[in-house]
DRENGU-953143 format. One record per atom (N, C-alpha, C, CB): residue in three letters; x, y, z. Coordinates in steps of 0.001 Angstrom, whole numbers, plus 500000, padded with zeros to 6 digits. Glycine has a CB too. Layout:
ALAXYZ;...
This chain:
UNK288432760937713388;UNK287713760558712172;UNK288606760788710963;UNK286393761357712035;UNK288712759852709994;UNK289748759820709122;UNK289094760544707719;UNK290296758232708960;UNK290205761494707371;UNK289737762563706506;UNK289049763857706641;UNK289106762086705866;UNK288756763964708031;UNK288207765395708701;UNK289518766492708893;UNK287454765041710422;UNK289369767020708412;UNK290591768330708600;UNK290589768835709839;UNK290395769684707676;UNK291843769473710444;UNK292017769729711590;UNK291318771583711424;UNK293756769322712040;UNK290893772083712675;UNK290316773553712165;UNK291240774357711999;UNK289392774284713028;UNK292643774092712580;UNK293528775282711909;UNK293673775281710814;UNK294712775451712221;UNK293763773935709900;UNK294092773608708701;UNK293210774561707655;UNK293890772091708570;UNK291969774315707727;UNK291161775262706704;UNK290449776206707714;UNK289965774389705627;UNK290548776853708671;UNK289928777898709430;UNK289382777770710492;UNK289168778420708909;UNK289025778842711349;UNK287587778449712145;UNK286319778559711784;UNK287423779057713176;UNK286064779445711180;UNK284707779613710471;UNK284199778177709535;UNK284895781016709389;UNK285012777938708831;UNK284508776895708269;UNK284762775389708851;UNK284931777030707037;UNK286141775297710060;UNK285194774069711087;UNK284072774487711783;UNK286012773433712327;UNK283828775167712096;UNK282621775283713235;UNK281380774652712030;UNK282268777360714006;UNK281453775264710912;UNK280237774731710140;UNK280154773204710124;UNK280274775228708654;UNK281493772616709806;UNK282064771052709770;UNK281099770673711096;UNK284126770790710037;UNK281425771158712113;UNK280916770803713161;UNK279472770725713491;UNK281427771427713852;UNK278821772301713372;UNK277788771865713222;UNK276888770896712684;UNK277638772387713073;UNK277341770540711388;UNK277012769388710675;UNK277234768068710870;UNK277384769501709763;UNK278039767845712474;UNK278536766499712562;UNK279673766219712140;UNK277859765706712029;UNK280464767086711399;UNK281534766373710281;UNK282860766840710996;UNK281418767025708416;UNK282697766693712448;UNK284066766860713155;UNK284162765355714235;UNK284066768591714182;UNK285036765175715028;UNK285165764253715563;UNK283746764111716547;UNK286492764321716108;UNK283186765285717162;UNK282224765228717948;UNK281095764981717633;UNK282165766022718464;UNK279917764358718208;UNK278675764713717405;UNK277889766072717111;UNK277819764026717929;UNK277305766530716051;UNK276773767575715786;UNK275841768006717223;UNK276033767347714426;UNK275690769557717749;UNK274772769776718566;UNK273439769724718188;UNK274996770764719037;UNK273097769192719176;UNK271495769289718924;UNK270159769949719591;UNK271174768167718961;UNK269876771214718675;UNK269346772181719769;UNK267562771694719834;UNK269661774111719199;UNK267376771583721591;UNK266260771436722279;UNK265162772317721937;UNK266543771539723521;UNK263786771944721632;UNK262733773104721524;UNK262211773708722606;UNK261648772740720895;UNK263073772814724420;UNK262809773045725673;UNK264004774635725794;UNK263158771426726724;UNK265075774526725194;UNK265795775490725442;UNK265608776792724852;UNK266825775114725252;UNK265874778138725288;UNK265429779444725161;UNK266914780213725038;UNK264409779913726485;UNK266690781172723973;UNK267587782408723669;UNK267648783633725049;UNK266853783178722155;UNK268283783937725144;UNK268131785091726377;UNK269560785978726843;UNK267595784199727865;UNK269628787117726203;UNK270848788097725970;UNK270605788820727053;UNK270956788999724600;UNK272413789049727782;UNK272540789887729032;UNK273670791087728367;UNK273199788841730565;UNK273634791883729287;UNK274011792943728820;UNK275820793015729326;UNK272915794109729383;UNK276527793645728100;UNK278169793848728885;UNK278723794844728721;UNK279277793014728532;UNK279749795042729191;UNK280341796359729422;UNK280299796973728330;UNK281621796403729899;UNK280039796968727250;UNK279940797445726035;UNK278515797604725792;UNK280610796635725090;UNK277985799435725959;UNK276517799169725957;UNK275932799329724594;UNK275789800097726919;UNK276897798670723623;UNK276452798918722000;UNK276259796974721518;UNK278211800053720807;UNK276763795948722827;UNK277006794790722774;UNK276040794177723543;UNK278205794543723066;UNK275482793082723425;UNK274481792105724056;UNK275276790722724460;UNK273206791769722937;UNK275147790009725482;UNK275933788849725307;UNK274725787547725012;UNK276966788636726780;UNK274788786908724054;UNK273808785681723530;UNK274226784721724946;UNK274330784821721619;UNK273159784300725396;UNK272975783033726504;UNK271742782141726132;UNK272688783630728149;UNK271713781319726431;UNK271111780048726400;UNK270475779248727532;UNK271966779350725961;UNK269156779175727999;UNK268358778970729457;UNK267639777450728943;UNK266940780525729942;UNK267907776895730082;UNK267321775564730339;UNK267079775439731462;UNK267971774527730024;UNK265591775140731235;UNK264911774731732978;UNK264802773448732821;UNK263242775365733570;UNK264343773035734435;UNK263732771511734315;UNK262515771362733882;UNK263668770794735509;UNK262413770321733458;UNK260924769990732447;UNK260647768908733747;UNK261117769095730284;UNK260275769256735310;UNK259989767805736222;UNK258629768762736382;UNK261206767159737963;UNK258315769952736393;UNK256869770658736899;UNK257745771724737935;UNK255462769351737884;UNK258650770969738549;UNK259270772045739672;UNK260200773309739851;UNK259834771429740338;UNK259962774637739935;UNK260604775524740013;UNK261875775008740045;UNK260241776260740890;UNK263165775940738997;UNK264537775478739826;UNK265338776345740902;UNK265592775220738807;UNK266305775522741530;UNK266568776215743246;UNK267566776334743119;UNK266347775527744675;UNK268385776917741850;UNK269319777452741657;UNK270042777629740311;UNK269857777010742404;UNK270464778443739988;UNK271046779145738904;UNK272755778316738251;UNK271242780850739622;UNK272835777649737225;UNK274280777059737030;UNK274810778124735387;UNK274128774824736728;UNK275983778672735899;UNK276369779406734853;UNK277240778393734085;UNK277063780730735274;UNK276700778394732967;UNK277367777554732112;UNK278521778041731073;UNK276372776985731433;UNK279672777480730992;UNK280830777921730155;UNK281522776973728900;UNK281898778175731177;UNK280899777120727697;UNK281321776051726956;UNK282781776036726709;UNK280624776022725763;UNK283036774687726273;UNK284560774368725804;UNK284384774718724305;UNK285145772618726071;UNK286100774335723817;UNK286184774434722083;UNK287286775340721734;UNK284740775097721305;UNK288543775076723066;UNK289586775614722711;UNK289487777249722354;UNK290005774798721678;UNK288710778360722910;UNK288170779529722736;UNK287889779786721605;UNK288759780383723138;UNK288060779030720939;UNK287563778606719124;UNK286281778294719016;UNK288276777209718377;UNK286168776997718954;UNK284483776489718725;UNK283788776852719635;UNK284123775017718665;UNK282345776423718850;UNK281207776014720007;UNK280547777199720085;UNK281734775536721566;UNK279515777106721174;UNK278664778956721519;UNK277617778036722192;UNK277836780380719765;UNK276688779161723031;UNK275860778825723759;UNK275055777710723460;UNK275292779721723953;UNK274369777666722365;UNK273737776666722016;UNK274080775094721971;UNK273486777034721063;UNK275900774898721838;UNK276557773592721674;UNK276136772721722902;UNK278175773749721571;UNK275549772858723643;UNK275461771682725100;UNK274031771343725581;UNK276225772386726630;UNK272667771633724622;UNK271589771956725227;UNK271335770456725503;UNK270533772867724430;UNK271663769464724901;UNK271422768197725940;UNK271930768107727370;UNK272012767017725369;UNK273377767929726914;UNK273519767709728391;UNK273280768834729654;UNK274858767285728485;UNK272797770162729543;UNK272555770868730049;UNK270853770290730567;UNK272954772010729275;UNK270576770009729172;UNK268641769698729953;UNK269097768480730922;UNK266917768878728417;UNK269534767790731059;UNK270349766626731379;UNK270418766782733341;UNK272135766801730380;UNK271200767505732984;UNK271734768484734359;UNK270672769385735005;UNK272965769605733905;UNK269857770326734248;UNK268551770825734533;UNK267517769852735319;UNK267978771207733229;UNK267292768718734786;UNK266572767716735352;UNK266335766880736231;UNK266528767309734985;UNK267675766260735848;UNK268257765621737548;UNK268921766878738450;UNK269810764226737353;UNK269376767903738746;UNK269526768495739531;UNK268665769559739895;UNK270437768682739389;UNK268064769530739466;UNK266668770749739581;UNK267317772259739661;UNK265569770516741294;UNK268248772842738526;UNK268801773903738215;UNK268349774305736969;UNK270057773804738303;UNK268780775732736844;UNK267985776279735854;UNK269450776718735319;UNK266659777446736250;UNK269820776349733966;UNK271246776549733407;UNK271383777199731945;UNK271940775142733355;UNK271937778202732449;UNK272499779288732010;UNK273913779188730698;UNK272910779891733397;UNK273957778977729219;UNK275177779002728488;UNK275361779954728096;UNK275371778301727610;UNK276923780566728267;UNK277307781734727986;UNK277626781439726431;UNK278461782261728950;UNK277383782511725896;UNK277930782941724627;UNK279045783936724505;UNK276932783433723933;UNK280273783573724983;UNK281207784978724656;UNK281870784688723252;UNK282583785294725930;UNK282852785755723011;UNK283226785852721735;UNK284338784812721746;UNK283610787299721294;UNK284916784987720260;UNK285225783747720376;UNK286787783750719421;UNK283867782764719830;UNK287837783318719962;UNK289047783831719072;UNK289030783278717557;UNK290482783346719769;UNK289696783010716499;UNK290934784046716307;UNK290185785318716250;UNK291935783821714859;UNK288769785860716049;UNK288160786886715752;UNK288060787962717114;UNK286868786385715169;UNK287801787071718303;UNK288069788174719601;UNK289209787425719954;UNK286811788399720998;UNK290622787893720333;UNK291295787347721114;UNK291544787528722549;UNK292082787389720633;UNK291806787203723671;UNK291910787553724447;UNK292156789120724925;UNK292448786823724583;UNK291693789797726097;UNK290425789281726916;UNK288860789332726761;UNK290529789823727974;UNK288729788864725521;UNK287126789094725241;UNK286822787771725759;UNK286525789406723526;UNK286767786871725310;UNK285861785606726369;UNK285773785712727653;UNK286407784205726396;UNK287044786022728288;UNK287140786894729853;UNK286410787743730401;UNK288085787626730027;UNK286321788731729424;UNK285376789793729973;UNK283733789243729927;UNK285580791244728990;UNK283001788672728417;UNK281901788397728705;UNK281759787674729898;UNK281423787892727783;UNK282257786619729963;UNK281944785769731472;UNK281731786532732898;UNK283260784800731802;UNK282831787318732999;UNK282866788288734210;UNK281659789359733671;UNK284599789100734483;UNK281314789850732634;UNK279443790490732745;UNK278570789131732936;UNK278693791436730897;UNK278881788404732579;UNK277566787511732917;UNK277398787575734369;UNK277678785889732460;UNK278876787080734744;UNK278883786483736567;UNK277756787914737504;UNK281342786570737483;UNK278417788783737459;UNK278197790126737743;UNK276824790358737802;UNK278807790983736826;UNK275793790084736460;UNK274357790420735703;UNK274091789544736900;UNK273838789965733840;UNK274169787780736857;UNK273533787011737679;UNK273990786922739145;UNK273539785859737115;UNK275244787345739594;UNK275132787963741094;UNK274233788972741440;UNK276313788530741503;UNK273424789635740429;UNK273137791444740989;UNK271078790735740973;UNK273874793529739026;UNK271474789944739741;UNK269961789932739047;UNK269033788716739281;UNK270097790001737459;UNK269864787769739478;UNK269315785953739400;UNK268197786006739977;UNK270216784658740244;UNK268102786404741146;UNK266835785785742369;UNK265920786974741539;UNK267158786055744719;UNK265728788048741228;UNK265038788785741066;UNK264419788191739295;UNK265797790178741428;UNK264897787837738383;UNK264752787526737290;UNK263883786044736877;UNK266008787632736926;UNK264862785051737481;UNK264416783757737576;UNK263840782858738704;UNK265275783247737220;UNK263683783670739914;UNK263316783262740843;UNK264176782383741940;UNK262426782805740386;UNK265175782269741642;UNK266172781625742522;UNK268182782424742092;UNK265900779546742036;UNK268691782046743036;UNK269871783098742838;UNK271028782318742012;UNK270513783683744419;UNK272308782448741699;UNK273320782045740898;UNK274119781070742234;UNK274232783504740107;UNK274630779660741696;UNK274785779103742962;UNK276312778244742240;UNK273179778058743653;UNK275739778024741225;UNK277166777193740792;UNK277593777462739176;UNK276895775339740989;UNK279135777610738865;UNK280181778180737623;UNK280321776758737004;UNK281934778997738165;UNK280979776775735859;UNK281464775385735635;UNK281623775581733843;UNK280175774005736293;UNK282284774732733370;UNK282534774068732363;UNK283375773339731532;UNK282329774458732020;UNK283497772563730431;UNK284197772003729329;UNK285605772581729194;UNK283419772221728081;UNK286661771443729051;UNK287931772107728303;UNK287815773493728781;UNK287927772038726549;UNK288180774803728123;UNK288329775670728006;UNK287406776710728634;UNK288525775592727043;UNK286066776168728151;UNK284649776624729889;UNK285305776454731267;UNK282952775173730165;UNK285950775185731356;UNK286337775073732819;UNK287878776096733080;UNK286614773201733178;UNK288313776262732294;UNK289616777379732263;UNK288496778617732986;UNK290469777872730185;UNK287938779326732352;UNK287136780119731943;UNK286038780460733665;UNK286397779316730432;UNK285861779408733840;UNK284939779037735163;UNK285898779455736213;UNK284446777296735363;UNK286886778828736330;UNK287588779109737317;UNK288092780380737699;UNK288384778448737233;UNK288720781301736081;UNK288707782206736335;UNK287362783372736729;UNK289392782286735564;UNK286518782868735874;UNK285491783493737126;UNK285183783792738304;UNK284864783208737268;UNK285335782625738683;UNK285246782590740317;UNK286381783615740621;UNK285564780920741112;UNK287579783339740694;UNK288552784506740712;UNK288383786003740773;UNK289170784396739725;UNK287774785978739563;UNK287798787710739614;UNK286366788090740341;UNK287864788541737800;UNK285408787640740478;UNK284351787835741510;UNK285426787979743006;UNK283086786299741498;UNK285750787252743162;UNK286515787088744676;UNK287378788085744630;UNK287359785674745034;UNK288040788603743603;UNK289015789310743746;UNK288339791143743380;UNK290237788568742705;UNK287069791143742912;UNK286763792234742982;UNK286636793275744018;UNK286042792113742567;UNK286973794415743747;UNK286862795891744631;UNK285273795896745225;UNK287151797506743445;UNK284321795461744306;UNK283007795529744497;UNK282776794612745820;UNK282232795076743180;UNK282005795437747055;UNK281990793928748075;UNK281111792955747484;UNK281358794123749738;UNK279563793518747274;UNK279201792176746572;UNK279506791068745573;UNK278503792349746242;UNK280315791512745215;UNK280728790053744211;UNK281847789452745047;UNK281420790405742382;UNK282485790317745516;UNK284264789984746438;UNK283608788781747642;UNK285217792048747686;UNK282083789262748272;UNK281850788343749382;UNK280642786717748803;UNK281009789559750751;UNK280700787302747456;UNK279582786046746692;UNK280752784958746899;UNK278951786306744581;UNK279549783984747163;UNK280679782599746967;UNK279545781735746434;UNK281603781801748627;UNK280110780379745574;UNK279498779927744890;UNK279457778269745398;UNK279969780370743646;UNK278237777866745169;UNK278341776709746336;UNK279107775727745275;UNK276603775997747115;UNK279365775617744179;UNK280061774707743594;UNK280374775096742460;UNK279554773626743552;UNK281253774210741847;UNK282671774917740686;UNK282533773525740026;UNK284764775432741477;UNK281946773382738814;UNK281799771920738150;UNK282819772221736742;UNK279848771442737691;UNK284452772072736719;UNK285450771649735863;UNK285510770339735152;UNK286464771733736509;UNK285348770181734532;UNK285385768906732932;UNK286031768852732255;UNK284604768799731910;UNK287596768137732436;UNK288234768060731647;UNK289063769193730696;UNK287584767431731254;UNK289378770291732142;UNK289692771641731926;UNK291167771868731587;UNK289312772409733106;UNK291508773087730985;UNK292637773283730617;UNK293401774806731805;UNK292403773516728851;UNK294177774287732941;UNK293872775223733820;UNK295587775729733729;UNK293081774620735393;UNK296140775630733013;UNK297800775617732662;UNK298031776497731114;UNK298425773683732447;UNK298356777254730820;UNK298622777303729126;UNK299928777308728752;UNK298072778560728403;UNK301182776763730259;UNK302193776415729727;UNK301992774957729974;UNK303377777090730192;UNK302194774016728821;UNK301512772763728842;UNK302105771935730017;UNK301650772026727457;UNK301389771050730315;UNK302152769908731545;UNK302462768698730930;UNK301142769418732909;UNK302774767954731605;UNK303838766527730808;UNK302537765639730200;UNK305053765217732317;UNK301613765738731063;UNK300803764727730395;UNK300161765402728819;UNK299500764281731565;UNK300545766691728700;UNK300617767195727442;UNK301304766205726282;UNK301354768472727598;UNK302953766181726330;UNK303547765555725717;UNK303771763580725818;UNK304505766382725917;UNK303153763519727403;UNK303186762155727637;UNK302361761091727297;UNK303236762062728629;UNK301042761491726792;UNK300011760724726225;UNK300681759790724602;UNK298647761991725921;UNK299772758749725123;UNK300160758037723894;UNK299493758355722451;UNK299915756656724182;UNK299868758436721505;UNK299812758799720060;UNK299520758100719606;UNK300623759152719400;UNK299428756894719571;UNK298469755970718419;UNK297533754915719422;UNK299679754827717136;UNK295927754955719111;UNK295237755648718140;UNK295653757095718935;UNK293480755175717910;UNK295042758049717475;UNK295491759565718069;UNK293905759969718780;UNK296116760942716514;UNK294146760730719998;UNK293607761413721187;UNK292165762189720196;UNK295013762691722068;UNK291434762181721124;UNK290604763426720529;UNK290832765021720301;UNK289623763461721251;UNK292226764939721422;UNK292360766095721411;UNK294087766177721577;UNK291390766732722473;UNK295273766888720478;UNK296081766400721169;UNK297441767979721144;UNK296433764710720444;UNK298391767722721479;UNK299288769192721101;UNK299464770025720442;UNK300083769271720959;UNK299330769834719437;UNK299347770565718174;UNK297629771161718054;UNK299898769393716784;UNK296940770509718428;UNK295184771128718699;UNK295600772485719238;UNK293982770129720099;UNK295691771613720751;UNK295780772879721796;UNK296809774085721546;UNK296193772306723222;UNK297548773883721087;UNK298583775324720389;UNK298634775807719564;UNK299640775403720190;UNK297312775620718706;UNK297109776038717971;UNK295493777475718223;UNK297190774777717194;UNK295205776352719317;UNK294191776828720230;UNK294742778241720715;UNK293935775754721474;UNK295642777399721604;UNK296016779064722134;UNK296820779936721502;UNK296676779154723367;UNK297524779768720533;UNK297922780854719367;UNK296803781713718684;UNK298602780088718168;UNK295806780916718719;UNK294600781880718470;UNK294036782789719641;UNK293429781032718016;UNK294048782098720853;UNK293453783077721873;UNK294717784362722473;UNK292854781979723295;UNK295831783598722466;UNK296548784291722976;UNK297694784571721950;UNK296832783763724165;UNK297472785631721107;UNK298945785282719764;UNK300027786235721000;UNK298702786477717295;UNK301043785564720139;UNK302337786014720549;UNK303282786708721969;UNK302355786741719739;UNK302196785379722910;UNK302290785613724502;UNK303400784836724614;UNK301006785143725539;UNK304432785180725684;UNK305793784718726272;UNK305395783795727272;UNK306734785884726905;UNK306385782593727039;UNK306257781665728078;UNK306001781982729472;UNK307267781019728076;UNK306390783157729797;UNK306247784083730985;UNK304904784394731691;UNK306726785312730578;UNK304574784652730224;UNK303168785375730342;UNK301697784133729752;UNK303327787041729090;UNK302551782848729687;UNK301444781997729456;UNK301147781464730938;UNK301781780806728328;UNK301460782008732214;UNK301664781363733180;UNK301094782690734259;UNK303241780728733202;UNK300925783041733668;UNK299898784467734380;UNK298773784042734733;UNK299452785762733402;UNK298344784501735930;UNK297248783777736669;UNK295494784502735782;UNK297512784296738772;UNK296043785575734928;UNK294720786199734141;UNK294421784802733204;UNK295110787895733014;UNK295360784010732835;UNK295226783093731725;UNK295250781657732480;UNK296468783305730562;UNK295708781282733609;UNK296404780021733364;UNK295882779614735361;UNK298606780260732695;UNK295364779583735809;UNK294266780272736876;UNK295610778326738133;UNK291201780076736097;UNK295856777825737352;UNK296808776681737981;UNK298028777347738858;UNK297519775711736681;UNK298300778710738233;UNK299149779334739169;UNK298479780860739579;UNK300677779432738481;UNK297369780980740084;UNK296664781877741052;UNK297039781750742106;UNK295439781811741176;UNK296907782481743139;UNK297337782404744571;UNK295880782109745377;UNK298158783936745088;UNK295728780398745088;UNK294169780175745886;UNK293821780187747301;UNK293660778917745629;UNK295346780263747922;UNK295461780318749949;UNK294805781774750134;UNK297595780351750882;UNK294479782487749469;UNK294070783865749548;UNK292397784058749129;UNK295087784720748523;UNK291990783247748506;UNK290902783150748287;UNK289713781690749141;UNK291160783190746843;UNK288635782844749024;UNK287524781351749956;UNK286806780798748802;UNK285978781938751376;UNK287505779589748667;UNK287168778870747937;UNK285775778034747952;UNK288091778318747934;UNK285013778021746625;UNK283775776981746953;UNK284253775220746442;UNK282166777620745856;UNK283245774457746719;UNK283858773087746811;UNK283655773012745205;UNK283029771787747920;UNK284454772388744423;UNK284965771933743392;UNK284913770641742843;UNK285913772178743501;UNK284599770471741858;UNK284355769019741040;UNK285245769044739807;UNK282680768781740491;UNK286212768724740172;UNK286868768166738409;UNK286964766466737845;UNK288752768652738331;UNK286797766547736825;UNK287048765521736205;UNK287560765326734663;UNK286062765003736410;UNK287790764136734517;UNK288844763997733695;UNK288738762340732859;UNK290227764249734706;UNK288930762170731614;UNK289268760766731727;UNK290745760040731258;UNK288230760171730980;UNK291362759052731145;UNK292398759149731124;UNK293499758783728972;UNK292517758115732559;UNK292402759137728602;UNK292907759346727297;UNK292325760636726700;UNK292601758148726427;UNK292869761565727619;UNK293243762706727397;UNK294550763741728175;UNK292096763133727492;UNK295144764103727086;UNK296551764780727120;UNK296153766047728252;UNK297145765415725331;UNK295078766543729063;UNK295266767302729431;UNK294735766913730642;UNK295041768191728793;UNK294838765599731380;UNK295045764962732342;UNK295303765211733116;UNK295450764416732344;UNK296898765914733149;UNK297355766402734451;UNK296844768244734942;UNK299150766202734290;UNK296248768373734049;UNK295484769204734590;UNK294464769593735421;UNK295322769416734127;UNK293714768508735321;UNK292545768315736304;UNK293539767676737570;UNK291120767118735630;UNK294051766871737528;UNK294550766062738870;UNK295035767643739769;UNK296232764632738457;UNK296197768128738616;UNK296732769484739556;UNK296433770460740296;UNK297148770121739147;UNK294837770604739382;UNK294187771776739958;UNK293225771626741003;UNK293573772451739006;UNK292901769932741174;UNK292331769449742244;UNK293016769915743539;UNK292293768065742115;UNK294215769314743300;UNK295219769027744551;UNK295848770544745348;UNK296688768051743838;UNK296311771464744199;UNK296352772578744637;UNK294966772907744890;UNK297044773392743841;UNK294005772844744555;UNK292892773219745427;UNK292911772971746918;UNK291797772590744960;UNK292711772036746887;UNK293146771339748224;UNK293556771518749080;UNK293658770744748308;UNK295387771735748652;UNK296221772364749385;UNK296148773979749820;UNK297265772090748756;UNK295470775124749141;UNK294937776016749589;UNK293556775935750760;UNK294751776564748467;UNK293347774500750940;UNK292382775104751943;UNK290797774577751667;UNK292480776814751807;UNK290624774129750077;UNK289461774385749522;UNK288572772741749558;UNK289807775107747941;UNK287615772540749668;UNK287350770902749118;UNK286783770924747703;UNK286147769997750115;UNK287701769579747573;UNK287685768882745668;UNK287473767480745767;UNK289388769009744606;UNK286987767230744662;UNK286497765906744498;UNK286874765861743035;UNK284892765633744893;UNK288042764808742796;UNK288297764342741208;UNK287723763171741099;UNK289806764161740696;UNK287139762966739719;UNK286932761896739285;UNK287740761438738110;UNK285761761882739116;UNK288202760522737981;UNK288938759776736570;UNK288438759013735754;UNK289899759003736754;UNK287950759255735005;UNK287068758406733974;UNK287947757367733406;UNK286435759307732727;UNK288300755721733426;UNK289412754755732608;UNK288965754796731518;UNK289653753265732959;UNK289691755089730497;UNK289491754884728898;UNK288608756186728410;UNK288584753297728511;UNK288371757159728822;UNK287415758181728531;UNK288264759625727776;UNK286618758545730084;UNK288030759636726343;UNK288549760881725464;UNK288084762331726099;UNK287892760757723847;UNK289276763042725783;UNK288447764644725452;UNK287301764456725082;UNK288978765613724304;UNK286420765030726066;UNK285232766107725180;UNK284390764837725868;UNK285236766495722896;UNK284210763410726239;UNK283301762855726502;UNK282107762837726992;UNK283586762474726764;UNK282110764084727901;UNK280709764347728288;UNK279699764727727959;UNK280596764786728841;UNK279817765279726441;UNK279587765452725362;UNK278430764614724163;UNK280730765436725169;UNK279615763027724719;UNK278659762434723685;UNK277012761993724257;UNK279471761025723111;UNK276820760970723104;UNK275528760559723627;UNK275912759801724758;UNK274626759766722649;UNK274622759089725823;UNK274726758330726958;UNK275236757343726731;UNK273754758082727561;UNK274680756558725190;UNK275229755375724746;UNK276019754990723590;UNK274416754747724697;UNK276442755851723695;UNK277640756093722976;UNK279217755984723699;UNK277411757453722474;UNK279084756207724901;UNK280514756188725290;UNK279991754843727022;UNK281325758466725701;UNK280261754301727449;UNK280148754027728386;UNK280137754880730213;UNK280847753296727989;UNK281055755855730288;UNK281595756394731297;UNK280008757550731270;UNK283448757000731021;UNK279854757991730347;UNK279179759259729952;UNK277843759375731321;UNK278480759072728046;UNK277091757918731251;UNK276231757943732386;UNK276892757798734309;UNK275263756635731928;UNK278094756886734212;UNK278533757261735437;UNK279138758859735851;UNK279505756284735633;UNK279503759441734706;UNK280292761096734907;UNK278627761779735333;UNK281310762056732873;UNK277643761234734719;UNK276415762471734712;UNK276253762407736395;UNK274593762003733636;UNK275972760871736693;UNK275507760446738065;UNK276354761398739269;UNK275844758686738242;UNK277869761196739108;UNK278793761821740082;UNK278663763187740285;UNK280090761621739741;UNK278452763961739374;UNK278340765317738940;UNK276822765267739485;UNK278679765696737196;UNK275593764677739316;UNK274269764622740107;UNK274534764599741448;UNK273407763446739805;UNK275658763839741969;UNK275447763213743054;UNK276052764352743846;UNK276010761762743161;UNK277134765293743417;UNK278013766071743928;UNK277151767759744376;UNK279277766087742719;UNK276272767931743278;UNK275593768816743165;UNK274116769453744453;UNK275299768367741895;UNK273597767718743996;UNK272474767889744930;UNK272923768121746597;UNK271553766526744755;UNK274402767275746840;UNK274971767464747671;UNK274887768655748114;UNK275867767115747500;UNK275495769287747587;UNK276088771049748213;UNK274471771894748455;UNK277359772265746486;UNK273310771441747485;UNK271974772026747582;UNK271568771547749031;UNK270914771511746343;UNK271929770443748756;UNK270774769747750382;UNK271430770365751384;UNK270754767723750915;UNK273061770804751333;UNK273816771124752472;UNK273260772661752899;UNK275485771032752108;UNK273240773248751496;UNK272925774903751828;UNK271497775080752466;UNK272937775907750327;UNK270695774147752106;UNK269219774190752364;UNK268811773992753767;UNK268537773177751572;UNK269757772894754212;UNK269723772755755663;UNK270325774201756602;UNK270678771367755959;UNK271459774552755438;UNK272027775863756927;UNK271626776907756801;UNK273568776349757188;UNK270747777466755118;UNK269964778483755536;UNK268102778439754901;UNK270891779828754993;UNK267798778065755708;UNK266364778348755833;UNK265925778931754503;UNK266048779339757039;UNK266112780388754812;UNK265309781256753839;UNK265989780749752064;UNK265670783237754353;UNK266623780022751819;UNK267419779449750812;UNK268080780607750252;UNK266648778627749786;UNK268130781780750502;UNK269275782699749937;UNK270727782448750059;UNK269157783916750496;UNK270681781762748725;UNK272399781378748178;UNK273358782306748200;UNK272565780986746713;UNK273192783116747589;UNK273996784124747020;UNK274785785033748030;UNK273132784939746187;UNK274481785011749562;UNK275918785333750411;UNK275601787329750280;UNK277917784483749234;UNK274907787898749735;UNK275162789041748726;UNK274450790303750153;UNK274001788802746718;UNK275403790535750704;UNK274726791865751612;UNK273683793147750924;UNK276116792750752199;
């Protein structure tokens, strides 16, 4: 949008307001009177973490728990930014979805978004079935949510704790994620005019805020950059990334598919033709792709439900001795 300032340019505090108001490239969020406030607790017992609950509005209980992780470059956004397409997802998949609110850089920098996520994961491994009536079944999110998601899954798997170490999650829904923070070619290889929704100078500016004054070394650390984790070591749940192809962070989703893969795990990419950063985002009719991405992501979901439902009876997801 021509004449919108970039958020490093005049701050974060005062894009996020830009934003809220519409006055960024995205459309303004628009919060549901179906969606509900609802704070979990984190390692900090002087701290609350803000979340955001959406059920289905069909009459029917939901049969499983989706932890939600917004994008916005660990900059923008907060729980509240996705309550459409979340009711969206609530509806046609008959899940009850969960947006995290963690903190948010330049003001927390890394590992605070890290850590809230890993109390959330933790709260709804220990608490889900007992709270909401069904257990925590699938991670996922946006840009920087889907960074964020993945590492989730990670440190559950990789915990000392058996119950979280043996939780597995029946699905991992990535969107156009940033799973690298030493950039990949399709970083620099995207074409520049018209300019991207999202493009190099964004993202490094992004992560200069989350991560100041980290070494190329250390942008490639599997705490940050989850593309070079050691996934042959981990039991992986089946995975959904997607992507569309006018966006610079392209080869990210393809990569993290494939090394999925190649560890062992099942993935399913989708490529959206002609589809910006952030598209899933917009309205339905507003972008074209927006209703085929919802469908695939429906279609992928109910999948893994109908699969678990058939192999265990009593529908206890959660794996959790």
């Amino acid at each position: 949008m021509a004449g919108i300032p970039r958020w490093y340019e005049i701050g974060a505090g005062p894009y996020r307001t830009l934003r809220r108001g519409g006055r960024s490239p995205l459309p303004a969020p628009i919060l549901l009177p179906s969606a509900r406030n609802f704070a979990l607790p984190s390692r900090d017992p002087q701290r609350n973490i803000p979340c955001r609950l959406l059920e289905p509005r069909t009459g029917k209980p939901p049969g499983a728990v989706f932890m939600h992780i917004h994008g916005g470059g660990w900059v923008l956004n907060d729980e509240d930014s996705s309550d459409v397409y979340l009711q969206t997802v609530a509806d046609t998949c008959g899940l009850l979805c969960l947006s995290v609110g963690y903190r948010l850089a330049p003001e927390f920098p890394f590992p605070a978004a890290t850590e809230d996520c890993y109390d959330v994961a933790e709260w709804l491994v220990d608490n889900s079935q007992a709270k909401f009536g069904c257990p925590l079944a699938f991670v996922g999110g946006e840009s920087a949510g889907a960074n964020l998601a993945v590492l989730t899954m990670l440190h559950l798997a990789h915990s000392s704790v058996v119950r979280y170490a043996n939780f597995r999650f029946l699905g991992l829904l990535g969107n156009f994620g940033t799973y690298s923070l030493q950039w990949l070619p399709s970083m620099k290889n995207f074409k520049k005019e018209p300019p991207l929704m999202l493009d190099e100078d964004v993202m490094t500016n992004f992560r200069e805020a989350y991560l100041p004054g980290l070494t190329a070394d250390e942008l490639i650390s599997p705490q940050v950059s989850p593309l070079f984790a050691d996934l042959a070591t981990v039991n992986l749940p089946p995975a959904f990334f997607t992507c569309g192809t006018e966006d610079c962070l392209l080869d990210d989703s393809v990569f993290m598919s494939v090394k999925w893969m190649m560890a062992g795990g099942e993935a399913i990419i989708r490529i959206y033709p002609g589809s910006p950063h952030g598209y899933l985002m917009f309205p339905e009719d507003a972008h074209e792709n927006v209703t085929i991405a919802l469908r695939d992501l429906q279609m992928f979901v109910r999948a893994k439900m109908a699969r678990e439902e058939k192999s265990t009876p009593s529908c206890d997801l959660q794996g959790v001795p």
